[in-house]
N, C-alpha and C positions, 0 to 999 in steps of 0.2 A: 833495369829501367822500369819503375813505375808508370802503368799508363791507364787511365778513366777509361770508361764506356766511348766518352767521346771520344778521346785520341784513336779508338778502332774504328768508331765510325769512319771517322777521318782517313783513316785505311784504306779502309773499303772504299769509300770514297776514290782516292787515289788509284784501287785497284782497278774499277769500273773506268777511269778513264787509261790506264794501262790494256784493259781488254778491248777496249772501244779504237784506240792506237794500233791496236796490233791485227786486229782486224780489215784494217785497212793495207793493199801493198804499197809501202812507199812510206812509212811512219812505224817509228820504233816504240814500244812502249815502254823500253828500256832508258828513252828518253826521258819521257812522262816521268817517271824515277826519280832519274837523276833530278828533274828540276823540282821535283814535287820534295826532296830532301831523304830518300829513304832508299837510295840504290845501293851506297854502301853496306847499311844495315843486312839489307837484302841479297849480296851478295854473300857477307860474313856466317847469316843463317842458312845459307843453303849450302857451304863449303863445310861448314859444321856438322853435316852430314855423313857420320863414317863410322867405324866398326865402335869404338868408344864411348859415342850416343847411345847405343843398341846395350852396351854394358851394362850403361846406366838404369834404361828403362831394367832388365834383367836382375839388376842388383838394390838398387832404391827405389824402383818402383816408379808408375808413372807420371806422378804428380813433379819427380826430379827430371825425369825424361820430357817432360812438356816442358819445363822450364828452360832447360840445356836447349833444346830446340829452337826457343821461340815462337812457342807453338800458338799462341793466342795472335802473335805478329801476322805467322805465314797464313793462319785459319782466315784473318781480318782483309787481308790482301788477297788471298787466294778465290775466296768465295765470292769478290769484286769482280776480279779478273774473269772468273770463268762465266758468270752470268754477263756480263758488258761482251766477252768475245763472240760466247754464244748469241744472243739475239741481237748483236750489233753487225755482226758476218754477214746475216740476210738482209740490212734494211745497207751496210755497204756496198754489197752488191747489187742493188736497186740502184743508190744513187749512183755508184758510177757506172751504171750501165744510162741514166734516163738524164742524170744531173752532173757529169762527171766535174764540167768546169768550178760546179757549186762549191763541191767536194772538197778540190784540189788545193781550189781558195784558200780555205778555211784551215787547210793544213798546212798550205803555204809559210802562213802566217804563226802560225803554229811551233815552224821549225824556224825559221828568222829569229822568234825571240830565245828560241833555247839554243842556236848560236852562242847568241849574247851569254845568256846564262849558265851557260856550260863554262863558257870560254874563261867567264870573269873569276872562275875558280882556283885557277893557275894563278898559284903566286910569285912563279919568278919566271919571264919571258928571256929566251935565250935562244943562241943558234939551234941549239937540241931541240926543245920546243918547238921551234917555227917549224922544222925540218918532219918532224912528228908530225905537225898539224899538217903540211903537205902533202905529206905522203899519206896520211887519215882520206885526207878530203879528198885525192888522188884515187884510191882504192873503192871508196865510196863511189865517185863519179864514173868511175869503169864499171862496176856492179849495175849500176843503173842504167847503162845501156846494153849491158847484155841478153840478146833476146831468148824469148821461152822454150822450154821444150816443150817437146808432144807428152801430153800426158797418161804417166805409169802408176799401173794399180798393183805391180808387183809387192809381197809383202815385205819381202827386205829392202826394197826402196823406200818405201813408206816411212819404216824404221829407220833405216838412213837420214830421210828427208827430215822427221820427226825432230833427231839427234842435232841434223845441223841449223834449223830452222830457231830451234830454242836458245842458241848461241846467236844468232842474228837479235832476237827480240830482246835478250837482256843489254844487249849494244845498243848505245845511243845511234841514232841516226842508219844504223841498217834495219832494215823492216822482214821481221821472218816472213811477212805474210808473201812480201815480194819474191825473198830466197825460195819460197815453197814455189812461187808462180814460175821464175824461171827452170826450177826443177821438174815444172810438168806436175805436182803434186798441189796445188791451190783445190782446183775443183776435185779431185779425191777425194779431198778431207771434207773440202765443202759439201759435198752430196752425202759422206757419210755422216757428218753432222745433218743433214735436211731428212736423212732416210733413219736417223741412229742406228748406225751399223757398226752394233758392237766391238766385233773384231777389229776391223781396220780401225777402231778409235782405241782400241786397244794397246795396237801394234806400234799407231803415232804416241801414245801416251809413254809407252814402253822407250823408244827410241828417243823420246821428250828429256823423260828423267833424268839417262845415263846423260843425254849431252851436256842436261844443265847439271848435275854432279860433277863431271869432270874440266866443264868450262870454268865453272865458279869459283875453284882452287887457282887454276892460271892468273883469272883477274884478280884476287884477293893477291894472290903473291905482285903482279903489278902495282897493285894501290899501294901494296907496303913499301915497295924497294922503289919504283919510279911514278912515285907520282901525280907530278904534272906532265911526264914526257904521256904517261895514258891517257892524262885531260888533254893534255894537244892531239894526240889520234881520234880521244871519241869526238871532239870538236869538230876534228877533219871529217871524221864521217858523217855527221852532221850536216856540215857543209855541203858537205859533196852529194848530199842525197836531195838539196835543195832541186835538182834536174829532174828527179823521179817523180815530184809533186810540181810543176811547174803547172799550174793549172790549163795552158794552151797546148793542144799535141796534135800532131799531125802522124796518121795512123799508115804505116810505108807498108806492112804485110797484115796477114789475115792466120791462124790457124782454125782451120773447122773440123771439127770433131766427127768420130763417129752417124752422130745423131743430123751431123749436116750444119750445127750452128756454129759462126763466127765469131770469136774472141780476137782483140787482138794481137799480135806476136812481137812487132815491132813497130816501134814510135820514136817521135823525135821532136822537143818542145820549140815553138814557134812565136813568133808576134801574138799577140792578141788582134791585130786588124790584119794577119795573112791568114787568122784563124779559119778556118770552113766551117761555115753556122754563126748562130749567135753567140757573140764573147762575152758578151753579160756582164761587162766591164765595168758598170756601176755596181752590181749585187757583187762581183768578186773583190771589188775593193772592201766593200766594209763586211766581207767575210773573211777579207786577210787581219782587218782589224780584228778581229772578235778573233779569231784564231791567235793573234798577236798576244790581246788583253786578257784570255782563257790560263797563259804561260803566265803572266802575273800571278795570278789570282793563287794556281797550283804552287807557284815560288814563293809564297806568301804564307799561304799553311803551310808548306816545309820550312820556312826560318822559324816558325812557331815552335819555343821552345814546351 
């Protein structure tokens, strides 16, 4: 495939709001992907990943090895993702510590249109499908009220957390950021990103790679052999993660850390007029809108041939 300066930009582009997604718990940037037009692609290049490649660079050299790769793809998307995660992590944590209704809004909106979009990709609806899509949406909606753990700085958890966290993110509609929260590993990573502490971003990096090498083989063999019965799962999970971002929550427990400060551990989405505080219920509408209109915009350079 041939591609301009532009189409990388355009990448990158797409990356930053993949890292910007993933940053947030409750929003997949594996979503952002899919509708932006470039998840397949991105799966196919990261499953391309095996002893064969490594031949290549070895035998032809690496101008054959960059191409077999993909490598101007993964560099364009990659160096997106990692700057939008990285300085997007602290100003997420701002707002949904000060703004959270803002936030939720806007992703709300966000994930409603990639419903749609996801959805409208399946071409033949059928009992398999539906039954997919419910049990997608199904498994998605029980993730999302599952409450947090205590948080572990252990280093084989970390790498654990790492492993399973990067299979959540390239999932439409599960959110690694959230898998890391319930696993007690969110503010780990978070502080060792705010402190750069080598190791431990190491150790996540380490545990990152192997998950997304060996998840990315799975999903490609799904795309080949079923599917729409996969577009009906990521659909369901989609769906079912609409609870996770309900912008109104009413906060049932508290975990406080060490240091004495309160995060919360369990919630449960609510009215916007049984809300506690202000619902902000005009600025949340037209931030569902722009959340909504955002999914255009991104679905719109990915049909761009």
């Amino acid at each position: 495939m041939h591609r301009r300066l532009k189409d990388y930009l355009i990448i990158s582009f797409k990356g930053l709001a993949m890292g910007a997604a993933d940053a947030v718990p409750g929003v997949s940037g594996g979503t952002i992907a899919f509708i932006s037009g470039i998840y397949e692609e991105l799966i196919n290049t990261i499953s391309n990943v095996n002893i064969s490649l490594f031949k290549t660079l070895f035998n032809k050299g690496i101008k054959a090895f960059w191409k077999e790769l993909n490598g101007n793809f993964i560099l364009a998307l990659l160096s997106g993702i990692i700057i939008s995660f990285v300085s997007f992590m602290k100003l997420a944590k701002y707002l949904l510590e000060y703004h959270p209704v803002l936030i939720w809004s806007f992703f709300f909106g966000l994930i409603i249109a990639s419903i749609y979009f996801v959805g409208k990709q399946i071409t033949k609806w059928n009992i398999a499908t539906i039954i997919a899509l419910i049990i997608g949406a199904a498994i998605a909606f029980y993730i999302s009220k599952l409450p947090s753990l205590a948080t572990n700085e252990n280093s084989w958890f970390l790498f654990l957390a790492g492993a399973i966290a990067i299979c959540a993110m390239i999932l439409p509609g599960i959110s690694g950021s959230f898998i890391l929260i319930i696993l007690g590993a969110y503010k780990t990573l978070s502080d060792a990103i705010h402190d750069i502490d080598i190791k431990k971003l190491l150790i996540f990096i380490s545990g990152a790679i192997i998950g997304l090498l060996s998840f990315s083989h799975v999903l490609k063999w799904l795309f080949k052999h079923y599917h729409n019965i996969t577009l009906a799962v990521l659909t369901g999970f989609i769906f079912g993660s609409l609870n996770k971002v309900w912008p109104w929550k009413k906060t049932l427990s508290f975990h406080t850390n060490s240091k004495g400060i309160k995060s919360p551990l369990l919630q449960e989405s609510v009215s916007p007029f049984s809300f506690e505080g202000d619902h902000q219920l005009l600025y949340a509408i037209i931030l569902i809108i722009l959340g909504f209109l955002t999914i255009f915009i991104l679905e719109k350079l990915g049909s761009k041939k």
